[in-house]
Steps between C-alpha positions, in 0.01 A plus 500: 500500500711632796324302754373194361353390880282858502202336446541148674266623803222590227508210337483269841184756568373396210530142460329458912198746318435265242549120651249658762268500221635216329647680222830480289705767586684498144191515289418803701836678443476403081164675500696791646710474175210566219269710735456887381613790776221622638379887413248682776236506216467135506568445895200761505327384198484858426310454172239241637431801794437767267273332218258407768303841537274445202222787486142457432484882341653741367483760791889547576452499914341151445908407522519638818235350630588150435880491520418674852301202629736230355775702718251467814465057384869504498505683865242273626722168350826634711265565820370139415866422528628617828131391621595146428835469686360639826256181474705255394775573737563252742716662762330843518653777682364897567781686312441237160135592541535848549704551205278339238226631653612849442658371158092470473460824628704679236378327189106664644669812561614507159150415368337771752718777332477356156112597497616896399594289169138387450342815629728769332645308212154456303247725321192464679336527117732188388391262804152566479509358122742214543327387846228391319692246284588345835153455619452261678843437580609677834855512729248338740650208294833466624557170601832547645356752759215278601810234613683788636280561756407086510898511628475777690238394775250293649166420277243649734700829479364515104184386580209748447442717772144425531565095526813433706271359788333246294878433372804299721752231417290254411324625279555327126710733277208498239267729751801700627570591090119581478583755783830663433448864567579593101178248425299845551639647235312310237247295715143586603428283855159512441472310200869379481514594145887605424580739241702386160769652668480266764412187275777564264756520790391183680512286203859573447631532856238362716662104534867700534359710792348221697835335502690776566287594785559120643882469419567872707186415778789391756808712313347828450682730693272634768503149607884467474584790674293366782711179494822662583552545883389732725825749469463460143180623471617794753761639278514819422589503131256215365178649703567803312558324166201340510288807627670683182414218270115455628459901525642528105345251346174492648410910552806714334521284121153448508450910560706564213292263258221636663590857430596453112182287435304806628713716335378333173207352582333834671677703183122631364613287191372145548168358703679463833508141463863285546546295121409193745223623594534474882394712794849631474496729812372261756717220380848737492437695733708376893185602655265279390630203481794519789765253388764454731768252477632532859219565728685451832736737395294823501304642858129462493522921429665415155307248448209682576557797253658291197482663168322782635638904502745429174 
């Protein structure tokens, strides 16, 4: 070895790392002896990834279908992700917020132009077989989106038009979750019978929700943004990084689901109905329902005519 002190200032690195954690330094460095070099397929776990789209027919476009939505669940983890740092951060300042907020921003713009794959990259024919072998599944069913927008703003902001009077902060998570605006999608009011839609999604995320909802009540960030001071919440760059986030999530994305499930669902081919068996326009559609993340960001004109002439 020409310079046997080359790696003296590693190993000191090393040895404070693990009598931080209480660990021996040398029976880290053996392990480094018999462990295998690492290939991208298993840093990826390449093979794991690609035996998970497992059809339900034989129709070939069923593989687009599913390996398309997996795609959008691995968008929605890494929007998760840069969520999660904004509310956990303890000294937050505009420009960090700004930049994952339009990290956010991209991943959505990526899903809003990934619809032409849904839309164009099917036979209308082939969906309106293999949808029914979903039945009564639905992408209503996305958990990870339900906590997206959980993280992304205040409760009442999801609550059902119709019931955000009756509806404030302290009213018991329990109710609120009876009145989240995507309850009308599989609930009639009148009787409060839910669909099996509904009841299937509920018993598998219903306990993770209400926790969620708690943990990100006072981290969310509508409500950290309106923690930083004044000047902060003034700055140019973050006002319009959350205005692009709220406006792309909540009325460009949803467009461009809304367009492809009409695309299919209005083909002539099927009866009309979404495989969940919702009341698929009024619950997509901006109009209806008017979820905003940042209220106080928008003038009372935009508010006003949200979701409407698009």
């Amino acid at each position: 070895m020409a310079n046997p002190n080359k790696f003296d200032n590693v190993i000191e690195e090393l040895e404070q790392k693990f009598q931080s954690i209480n660990q021996n330094t040398e029976d880290h460095l053996k392990g480094l002896l018999y462990s295998k070099p690492i290939t991208y397929w298993d840093y990826i776990q390449t093979d794991a990834l690609l035996g998970l789209q497992i059809q339900r027919t034989q129709l070939p476009d069923e593989m687009v279908f599913i390996a398309y939505h997996q795609i959008n669940e691995l968008l929605f983890k890494m929007i998760l992700w840069e969520i999660e740092q904004v509310a956990e951060c303890k000294e937050l300042k505009a420009d960090f917020f700004a930049e994952k907020v339009m990290r956010v921003s991209r991943y959505f713009d990526m899903l809003t132009t990934s619809f032409n794959i849904m839309r164009e990259g099917m036979e209308v024919e082939q969906y309106m077989k293999f949808r029914h072998t979903l039945t009564p599944a639905s992408g209503f069913q996305s958990a990870q989106y339900r906590m997206i927008e959980f993280a992304s703003t205040e409760l009442i902001n999801l609550i059902d038009y119709r019931f955000r009077a009756t509806i404030d902060r302290n009213t018991p998570y329990t109710h609120a979750f009876e009145h989240l605006y995507w309850q009308a999608a599989g609930k009639d009011y009148k009787t409060g019978k839910k669909s099996t839609l509904l009841v299937n999604f509920e018993k598998r995320y219903k306990d993770d929700f209400l926790r969620f909802m708690e943990s990100y009540n006072t981290k969310n960030l509508w409500t950290r943004f309106k923690e930083l001071p004044m000047e902060a919440q003034k700055d140019e760059n973050l006002v319009q990084a959350m205005r692009h986030f709220d406006y792309t999530v909540n009325i460009t994305w949803v467009m461009a689901h809304y367009n492809t499930a009409r695309h299919y669902i209005e083909s002539g081919l099927g009866d009309g109905e979404a495989t969940g068996g919702s009341d698929w326009k009024k619950y997509m559609h901006p109009k209806y329902q008017r979820r905003i993340f940042f209220p106080e960001l928008w003038s009372q004109e935009e508010l006003d005519n949200w979701g409407e002439n698009i």
